[in-house]
OpenMM code with the backbone's topology and positions (N, CA, C; nanometers):
from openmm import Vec3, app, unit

residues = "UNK UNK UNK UNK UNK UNK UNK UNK UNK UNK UNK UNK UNK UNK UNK UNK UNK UNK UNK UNK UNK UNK UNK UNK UNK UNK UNK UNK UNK UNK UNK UNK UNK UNK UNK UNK UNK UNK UNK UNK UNK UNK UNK UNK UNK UNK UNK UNK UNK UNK UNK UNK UNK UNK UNK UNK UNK UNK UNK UNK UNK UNK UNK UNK UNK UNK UNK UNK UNK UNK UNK UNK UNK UNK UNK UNK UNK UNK UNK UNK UNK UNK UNK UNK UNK UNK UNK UNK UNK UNK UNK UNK UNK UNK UNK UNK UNK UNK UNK UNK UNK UNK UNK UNK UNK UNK UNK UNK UNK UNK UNK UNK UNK UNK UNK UNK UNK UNK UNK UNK UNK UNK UNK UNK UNK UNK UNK UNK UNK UNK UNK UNK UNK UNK UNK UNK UNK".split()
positions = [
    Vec3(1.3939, -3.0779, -1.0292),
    Vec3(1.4364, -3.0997, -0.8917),
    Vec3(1.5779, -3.0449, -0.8795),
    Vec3(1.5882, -2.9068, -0.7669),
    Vec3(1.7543, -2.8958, -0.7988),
    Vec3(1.7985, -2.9874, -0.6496),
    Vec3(1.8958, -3.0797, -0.6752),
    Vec3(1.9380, -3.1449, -0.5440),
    Vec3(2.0561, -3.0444, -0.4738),
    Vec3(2.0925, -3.0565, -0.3480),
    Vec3(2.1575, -2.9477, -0.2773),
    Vec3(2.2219, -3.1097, -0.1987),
    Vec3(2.3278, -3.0823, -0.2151),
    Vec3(2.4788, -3.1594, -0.0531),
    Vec3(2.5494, -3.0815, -0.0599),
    Vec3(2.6141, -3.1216, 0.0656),
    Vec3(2.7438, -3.0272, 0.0651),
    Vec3(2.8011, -2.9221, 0.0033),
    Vec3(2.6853, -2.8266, -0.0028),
    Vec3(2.7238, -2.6606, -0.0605),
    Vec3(2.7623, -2.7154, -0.2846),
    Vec3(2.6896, -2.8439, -0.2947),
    Vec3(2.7124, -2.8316, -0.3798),
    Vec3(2.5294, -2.8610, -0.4796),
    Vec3(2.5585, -2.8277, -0.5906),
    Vec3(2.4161, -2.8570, -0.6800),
    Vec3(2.4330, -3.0260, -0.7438),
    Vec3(2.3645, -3.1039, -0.7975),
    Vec3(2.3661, -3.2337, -0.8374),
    Vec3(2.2880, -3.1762, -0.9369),
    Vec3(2.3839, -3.2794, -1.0249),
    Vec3(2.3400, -3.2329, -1.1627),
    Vec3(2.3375, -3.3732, -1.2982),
    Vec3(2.2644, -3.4120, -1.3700),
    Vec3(2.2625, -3.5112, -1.4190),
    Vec3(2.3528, -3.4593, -1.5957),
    Vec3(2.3989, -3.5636, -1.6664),
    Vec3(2.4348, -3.5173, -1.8388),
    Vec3(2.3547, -3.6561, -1.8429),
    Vec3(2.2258, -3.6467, -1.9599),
    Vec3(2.1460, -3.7569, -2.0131),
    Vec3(2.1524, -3.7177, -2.1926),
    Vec3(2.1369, -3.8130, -2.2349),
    Vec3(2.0893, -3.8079, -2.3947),
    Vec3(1.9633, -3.7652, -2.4395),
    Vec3(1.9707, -3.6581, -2.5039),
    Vec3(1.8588, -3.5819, -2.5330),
    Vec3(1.8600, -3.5896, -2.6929),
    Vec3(1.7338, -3.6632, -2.6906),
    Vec3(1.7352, -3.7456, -2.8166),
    Vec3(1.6725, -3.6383, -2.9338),
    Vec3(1.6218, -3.5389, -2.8853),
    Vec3(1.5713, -3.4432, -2.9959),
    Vec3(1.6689, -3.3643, -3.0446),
    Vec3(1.7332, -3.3113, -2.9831),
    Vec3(1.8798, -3.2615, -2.9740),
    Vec3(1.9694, -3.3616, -3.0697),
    Vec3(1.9881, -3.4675, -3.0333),
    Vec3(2.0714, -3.5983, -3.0646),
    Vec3(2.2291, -3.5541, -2.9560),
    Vec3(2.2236, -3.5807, -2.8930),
    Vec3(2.3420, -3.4891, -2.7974),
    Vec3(2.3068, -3.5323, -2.6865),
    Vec3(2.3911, -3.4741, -2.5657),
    Vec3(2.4179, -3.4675, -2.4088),
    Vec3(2.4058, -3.3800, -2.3767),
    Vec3(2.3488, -3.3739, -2.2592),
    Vec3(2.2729, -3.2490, -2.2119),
    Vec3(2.3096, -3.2519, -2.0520),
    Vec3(2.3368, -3.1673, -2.0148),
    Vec3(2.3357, -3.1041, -1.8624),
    Vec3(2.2402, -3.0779, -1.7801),
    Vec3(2.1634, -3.1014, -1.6615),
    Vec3(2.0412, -3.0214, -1.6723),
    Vec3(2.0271, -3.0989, -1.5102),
    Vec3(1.8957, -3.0848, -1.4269),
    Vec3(1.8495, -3.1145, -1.2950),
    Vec3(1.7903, -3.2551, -1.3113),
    Vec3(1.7570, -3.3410, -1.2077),
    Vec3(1.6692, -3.4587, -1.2230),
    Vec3(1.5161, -3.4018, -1.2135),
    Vec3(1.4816, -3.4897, -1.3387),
    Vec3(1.3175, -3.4353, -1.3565),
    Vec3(1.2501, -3.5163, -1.3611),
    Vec3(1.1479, -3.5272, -1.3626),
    Vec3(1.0566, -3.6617, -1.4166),
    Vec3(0.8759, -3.6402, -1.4357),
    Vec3(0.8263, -3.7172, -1.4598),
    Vec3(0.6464, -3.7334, -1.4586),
    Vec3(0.5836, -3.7550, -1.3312),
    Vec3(0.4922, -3.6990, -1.2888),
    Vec3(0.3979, -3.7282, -1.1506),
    Vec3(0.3360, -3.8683, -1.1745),
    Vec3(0.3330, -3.9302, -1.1103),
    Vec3(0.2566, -4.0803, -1.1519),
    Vec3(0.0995, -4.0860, -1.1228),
    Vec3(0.0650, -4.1107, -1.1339),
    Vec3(-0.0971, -4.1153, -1.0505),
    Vec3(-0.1009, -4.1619, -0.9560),
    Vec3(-0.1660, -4.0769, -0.8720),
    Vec3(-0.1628, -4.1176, -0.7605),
    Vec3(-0.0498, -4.0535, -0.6570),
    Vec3(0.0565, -4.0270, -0.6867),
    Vec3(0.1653, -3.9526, -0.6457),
    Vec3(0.1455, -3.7892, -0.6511),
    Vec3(0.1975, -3.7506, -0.5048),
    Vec3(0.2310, -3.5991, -0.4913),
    Vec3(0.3589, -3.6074, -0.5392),
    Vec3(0.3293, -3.4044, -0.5454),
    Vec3(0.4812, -3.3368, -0.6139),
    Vec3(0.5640, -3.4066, -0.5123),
    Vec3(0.5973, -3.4182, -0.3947),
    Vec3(0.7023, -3.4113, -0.3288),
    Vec3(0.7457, -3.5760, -0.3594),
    Vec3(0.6662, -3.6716, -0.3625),
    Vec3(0.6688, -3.8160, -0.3837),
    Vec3(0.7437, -3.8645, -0.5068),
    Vec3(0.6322, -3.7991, -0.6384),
    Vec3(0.7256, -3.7744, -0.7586),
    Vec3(0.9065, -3.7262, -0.7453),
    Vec3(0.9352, -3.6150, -0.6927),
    Vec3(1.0477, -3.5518, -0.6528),
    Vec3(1.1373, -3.6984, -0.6015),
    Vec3(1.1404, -3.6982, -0.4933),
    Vec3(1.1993, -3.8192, -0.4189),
    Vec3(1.2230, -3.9426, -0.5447),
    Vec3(1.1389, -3.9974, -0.5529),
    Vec3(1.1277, -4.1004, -0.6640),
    Vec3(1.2279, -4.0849, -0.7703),
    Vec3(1.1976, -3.9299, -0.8284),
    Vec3(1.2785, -3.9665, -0.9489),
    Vec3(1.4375, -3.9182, -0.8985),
    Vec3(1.4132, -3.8857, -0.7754),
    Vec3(1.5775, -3.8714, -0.7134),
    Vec3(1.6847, -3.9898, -0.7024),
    Vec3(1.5657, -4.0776, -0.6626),
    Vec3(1.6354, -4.1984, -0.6243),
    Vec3(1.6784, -4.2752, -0.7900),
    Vec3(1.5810, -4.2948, -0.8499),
    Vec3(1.5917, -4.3519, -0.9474),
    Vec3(1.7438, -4.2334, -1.0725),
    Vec3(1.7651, -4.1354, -1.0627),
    Vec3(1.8172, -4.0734, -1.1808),
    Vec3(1.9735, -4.0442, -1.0773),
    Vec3(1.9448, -4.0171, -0.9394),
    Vec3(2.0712, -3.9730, -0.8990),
    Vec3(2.1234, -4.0384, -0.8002),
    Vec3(2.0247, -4.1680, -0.7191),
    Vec3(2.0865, -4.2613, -0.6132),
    Vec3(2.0653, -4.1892, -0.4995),
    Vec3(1.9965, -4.0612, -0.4756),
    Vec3(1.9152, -4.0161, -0.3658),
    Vec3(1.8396, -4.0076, -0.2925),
    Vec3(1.7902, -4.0276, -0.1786),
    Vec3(1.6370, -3.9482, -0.1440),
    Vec3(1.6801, -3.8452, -0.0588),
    Vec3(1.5559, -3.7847, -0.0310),
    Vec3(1.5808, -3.6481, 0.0054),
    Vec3(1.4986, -3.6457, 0.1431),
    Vec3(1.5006, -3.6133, 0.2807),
    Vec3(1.5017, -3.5737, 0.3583),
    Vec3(1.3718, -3.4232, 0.3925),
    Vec3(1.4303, -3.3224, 0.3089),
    Vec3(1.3882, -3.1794, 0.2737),
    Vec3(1.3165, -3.1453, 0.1643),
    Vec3(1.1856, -3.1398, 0.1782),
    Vec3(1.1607, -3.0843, 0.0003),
    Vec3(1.0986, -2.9393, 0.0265),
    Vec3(1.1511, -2.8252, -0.0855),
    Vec3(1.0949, -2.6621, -0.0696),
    Vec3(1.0520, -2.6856, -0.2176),
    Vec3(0.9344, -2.6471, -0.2210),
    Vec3(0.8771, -2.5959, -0.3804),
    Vec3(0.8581, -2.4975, -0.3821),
    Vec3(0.9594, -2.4387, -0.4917),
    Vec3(1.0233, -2.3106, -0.5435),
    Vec3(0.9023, -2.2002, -0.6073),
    Vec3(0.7645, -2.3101, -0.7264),
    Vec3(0.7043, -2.2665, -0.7825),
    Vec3(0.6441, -2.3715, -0.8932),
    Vec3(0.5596, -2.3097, -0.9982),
    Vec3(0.5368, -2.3565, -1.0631),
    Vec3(0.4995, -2.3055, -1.1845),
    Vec3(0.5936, -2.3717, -1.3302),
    Vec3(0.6284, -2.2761, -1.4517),
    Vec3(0.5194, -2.3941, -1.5400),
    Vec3(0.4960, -2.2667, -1.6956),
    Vec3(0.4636, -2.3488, -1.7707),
    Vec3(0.5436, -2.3652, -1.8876),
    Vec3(0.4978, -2.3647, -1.9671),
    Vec3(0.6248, -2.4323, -2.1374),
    Vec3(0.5062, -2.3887, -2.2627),
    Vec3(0.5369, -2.2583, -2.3086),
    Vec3(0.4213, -2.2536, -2.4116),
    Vec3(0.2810, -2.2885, -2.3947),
    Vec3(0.2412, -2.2338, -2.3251),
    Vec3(0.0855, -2.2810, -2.2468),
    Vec3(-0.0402, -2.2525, -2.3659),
    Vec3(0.0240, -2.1724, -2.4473),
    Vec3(-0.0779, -2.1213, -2.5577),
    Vec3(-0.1006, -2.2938, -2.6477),
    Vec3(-0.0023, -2.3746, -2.6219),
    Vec3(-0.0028, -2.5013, -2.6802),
    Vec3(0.0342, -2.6488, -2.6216),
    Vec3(0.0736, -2.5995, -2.4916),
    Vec3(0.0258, -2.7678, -2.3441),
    Vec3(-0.0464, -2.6915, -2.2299),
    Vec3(-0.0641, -2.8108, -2.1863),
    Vec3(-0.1672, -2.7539, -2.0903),
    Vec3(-0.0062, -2.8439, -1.9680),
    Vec3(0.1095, -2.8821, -1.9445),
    Vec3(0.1289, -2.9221, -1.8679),
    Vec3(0.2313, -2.8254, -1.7576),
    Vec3(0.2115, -2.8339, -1.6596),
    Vec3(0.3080, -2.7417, -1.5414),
    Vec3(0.4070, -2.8355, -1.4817),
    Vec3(0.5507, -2.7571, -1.4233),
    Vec3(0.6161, -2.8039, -1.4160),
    Vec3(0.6488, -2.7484, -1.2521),
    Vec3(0.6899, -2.8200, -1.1826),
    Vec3(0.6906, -2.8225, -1.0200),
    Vec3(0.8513, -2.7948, -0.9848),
    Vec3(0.8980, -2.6713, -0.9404),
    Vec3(1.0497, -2.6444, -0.9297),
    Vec3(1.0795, -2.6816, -0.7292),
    Vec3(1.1132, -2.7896, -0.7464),
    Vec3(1.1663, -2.8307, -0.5664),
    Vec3(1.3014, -2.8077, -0.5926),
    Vec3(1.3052, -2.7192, -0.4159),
    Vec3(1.4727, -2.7902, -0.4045),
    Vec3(1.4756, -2.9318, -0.3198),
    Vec3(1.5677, -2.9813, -0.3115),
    Vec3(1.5876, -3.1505, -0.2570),
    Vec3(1.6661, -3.1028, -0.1610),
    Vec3(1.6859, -3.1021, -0.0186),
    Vec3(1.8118, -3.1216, 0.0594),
    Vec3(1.7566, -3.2948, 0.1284),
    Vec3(1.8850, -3.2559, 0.2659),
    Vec3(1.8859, -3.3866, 0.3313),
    Vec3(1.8914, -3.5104, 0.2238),
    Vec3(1.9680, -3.5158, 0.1514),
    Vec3(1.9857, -3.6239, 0.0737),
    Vec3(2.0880, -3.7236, 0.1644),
    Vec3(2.0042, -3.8604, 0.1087),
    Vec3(2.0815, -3.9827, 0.1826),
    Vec3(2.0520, -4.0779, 0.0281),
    Vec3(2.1562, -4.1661, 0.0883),
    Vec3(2.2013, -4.2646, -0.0388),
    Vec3(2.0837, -4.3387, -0.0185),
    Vec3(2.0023, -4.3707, -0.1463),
    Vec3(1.9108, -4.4835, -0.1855),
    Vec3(1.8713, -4.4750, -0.3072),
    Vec3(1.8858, -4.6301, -0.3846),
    Vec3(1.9005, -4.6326, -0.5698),
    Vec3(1.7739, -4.6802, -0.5853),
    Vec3(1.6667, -4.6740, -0.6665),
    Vec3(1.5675, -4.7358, -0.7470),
    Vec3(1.5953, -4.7375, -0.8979),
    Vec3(1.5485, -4.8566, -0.9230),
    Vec3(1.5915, -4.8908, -1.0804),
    Vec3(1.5123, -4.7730, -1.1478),
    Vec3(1.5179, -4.7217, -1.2790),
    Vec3(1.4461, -4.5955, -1.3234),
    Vec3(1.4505, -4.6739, -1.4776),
    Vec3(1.4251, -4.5726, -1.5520),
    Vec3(1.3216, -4.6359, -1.6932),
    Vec3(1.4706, -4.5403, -1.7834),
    Vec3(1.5336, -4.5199, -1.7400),
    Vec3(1.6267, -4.4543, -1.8546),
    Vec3(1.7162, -4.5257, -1.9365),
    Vec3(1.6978, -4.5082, -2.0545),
    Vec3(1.7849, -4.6135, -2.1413),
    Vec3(1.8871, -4.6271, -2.1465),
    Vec3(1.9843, -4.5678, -2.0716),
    Vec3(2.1288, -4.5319, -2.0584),
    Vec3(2.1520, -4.5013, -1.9105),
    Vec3(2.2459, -4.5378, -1.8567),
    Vec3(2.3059, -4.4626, -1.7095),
    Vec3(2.3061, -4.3314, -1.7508),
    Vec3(2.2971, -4.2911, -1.6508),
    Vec3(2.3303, -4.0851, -1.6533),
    Vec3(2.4060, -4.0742, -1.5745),
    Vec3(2.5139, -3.9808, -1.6421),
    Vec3(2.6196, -3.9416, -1.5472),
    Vec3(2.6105, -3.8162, -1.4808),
    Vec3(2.6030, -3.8397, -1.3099),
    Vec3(2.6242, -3.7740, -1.1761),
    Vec3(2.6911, -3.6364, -1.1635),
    Vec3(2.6954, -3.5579, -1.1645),
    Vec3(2.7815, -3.4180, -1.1657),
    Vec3(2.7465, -3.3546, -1.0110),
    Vec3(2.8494, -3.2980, -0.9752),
    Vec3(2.8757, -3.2179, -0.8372),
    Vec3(2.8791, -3.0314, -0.8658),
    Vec3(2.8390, -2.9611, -0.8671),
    Vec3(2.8544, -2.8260, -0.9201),
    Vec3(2.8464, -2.7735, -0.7723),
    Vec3(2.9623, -2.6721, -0.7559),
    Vec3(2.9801, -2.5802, -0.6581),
    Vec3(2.8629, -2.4631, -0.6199),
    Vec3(2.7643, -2.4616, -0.5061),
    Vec3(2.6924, -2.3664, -0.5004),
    Vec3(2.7473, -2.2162, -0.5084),
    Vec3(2.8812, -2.2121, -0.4753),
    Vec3(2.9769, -2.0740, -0.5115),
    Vec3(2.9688, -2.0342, -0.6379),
    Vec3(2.9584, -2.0976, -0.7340),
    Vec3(2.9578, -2.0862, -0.8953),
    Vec3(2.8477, -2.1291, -0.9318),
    Vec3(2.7416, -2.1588, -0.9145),
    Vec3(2.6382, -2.2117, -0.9718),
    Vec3(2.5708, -2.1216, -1.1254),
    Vec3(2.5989, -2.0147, -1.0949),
    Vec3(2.5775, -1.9208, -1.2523),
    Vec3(2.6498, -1.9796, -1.3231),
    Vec3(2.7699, -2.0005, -1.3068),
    Vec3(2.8487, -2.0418, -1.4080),
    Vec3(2.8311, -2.1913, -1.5170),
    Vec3(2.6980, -2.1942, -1.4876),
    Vec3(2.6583, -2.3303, -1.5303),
    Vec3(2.5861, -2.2304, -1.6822),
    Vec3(2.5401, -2.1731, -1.6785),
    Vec3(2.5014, -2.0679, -1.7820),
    Vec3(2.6137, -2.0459, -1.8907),
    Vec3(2.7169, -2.0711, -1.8544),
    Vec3(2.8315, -2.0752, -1.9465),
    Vec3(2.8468, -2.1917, -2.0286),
    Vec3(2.8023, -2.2729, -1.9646),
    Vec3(2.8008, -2.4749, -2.0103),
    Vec3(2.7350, -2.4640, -2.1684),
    Vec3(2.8146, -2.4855, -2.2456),
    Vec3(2.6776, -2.5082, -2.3750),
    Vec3(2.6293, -2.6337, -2.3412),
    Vec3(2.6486, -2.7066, -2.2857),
    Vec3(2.5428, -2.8796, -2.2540),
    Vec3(2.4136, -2.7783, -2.1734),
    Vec3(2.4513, -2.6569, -2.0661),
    Vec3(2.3364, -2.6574, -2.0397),
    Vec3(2.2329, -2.5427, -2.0904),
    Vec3(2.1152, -2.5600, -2.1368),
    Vec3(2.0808, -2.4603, -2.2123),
    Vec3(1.9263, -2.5031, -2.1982),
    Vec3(1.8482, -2.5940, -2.1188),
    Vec3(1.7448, -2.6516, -2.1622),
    Vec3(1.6594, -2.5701, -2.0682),
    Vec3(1.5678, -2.4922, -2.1043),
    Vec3(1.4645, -2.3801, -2.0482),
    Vec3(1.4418, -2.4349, -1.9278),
    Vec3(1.3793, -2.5259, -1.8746),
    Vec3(1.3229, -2.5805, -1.7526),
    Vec3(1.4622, -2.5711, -1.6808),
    Vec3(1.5551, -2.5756, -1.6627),
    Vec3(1.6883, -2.6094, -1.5661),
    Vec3(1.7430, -2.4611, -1.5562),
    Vec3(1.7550, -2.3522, -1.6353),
    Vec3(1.7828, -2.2277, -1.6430),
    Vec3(1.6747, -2.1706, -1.5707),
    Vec3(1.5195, -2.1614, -1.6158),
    Vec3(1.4667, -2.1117, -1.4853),
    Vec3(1.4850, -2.1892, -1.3454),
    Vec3(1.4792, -2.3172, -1.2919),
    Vec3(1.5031, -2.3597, -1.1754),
    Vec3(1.6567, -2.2874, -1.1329),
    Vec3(1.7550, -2.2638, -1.2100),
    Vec3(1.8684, -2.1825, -1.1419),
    Vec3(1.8686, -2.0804, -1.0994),
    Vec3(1.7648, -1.9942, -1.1728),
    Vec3(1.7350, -1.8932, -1.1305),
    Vec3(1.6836, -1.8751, -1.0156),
    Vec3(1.5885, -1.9300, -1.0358),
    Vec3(1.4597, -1.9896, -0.8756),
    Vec3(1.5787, -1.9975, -0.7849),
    Vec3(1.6377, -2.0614, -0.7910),
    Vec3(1.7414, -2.1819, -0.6561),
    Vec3(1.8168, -2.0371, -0.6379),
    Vec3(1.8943, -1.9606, -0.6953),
    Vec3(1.9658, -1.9276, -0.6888),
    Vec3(1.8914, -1.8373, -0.5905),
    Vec3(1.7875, -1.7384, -0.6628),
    Vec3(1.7097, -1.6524, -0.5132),
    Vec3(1.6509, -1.6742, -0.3900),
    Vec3(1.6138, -1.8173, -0.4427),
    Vec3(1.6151, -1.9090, -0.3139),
    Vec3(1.6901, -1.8777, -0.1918),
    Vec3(1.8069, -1.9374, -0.2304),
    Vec3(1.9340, -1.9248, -0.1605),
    Vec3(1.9866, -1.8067, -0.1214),
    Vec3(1.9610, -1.6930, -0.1509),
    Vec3(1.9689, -1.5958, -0.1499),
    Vec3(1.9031, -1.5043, -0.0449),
    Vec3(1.7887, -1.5713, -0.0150),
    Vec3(1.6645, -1.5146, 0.0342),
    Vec3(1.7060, -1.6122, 0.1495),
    Vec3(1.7982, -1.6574, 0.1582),
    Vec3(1.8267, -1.8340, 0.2919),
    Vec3(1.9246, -1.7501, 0.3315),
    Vec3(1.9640, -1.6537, 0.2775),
    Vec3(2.0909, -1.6151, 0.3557),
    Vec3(2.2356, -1.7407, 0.3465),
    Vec3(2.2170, -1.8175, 0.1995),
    Vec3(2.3111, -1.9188, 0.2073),
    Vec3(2.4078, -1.8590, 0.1028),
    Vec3(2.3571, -1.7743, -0.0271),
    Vec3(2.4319, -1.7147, -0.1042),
    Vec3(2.4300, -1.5695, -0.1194),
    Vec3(2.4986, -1.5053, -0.1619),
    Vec3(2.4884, -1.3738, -0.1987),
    Vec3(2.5721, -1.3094, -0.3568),
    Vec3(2.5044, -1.2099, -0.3856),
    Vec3(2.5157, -1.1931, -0.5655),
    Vec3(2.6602, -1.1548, -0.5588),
] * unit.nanometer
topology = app.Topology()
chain = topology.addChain("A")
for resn in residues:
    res = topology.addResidue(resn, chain)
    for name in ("N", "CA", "C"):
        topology.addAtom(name, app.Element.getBySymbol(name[0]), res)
């Protein structure tokens, strides 16, 4: 999910336990049963970043080594965000980040961020935006 306010990106740092480290990266989460992409989206907005969202655009949909999961991954952008918290299942608070849509490449520089799923959604977002007439290269 890339979230969008105020010309800026929302961005979570969580503990990434395979790693053993902190990690940089978008709010993501599992479809529940029963739940659409856009429902899922919202949900885990509220729960990981104290959001809901107003706007949902789905960017696409990637896979992860498909020769060995069968699972796809749903790239939304989030606008119209308004404040609302749901308790979420994460074992730790995650800390909130604001990233400038002016610089948003520059997150590619981050060694926290590096995690395949969040590098293609920047990409996505970024042509997105691009194609919105909101950014330019």
């Amino acid at each position: 999910i890339v979230p969008i306010i105020d010309d800026h990106l929302i961005l979570i740092q969580e503990y990434a336990v395979g790693l053993e480290t902190y990690e940089l990266g978008f709010p993501k989460g599992l479809i529940d049963s029963g739940e659409t992409v856009n429902e899922a989206a919202v949900r885990e907005l509220k729960e990981e970043v104290g959001f809901g969202a107003d706007q949902l655009t789905t960017l696409g949909k990637l896979t992860m080594a498909p020769s060995y999961f069968s699972s796809k991954m749903n790239i939304v952008v989030a606008e119209g965000l308004y404040a609302e918290k749901l308790e979420g299942d994460e074992p730790e608070p995650l800390i909130v980040h604001r990233w400038p849509l002016s610089d948003m490449m520059s997150l590619l520089d981050e060694p926290d961020f590096r995690e395949a799923r969040n590098v293609s959604a920047l990409f996505m977002a970024r042509e997105w935006l691009v194609k919105q007439g909101r950014l330019s290269y």
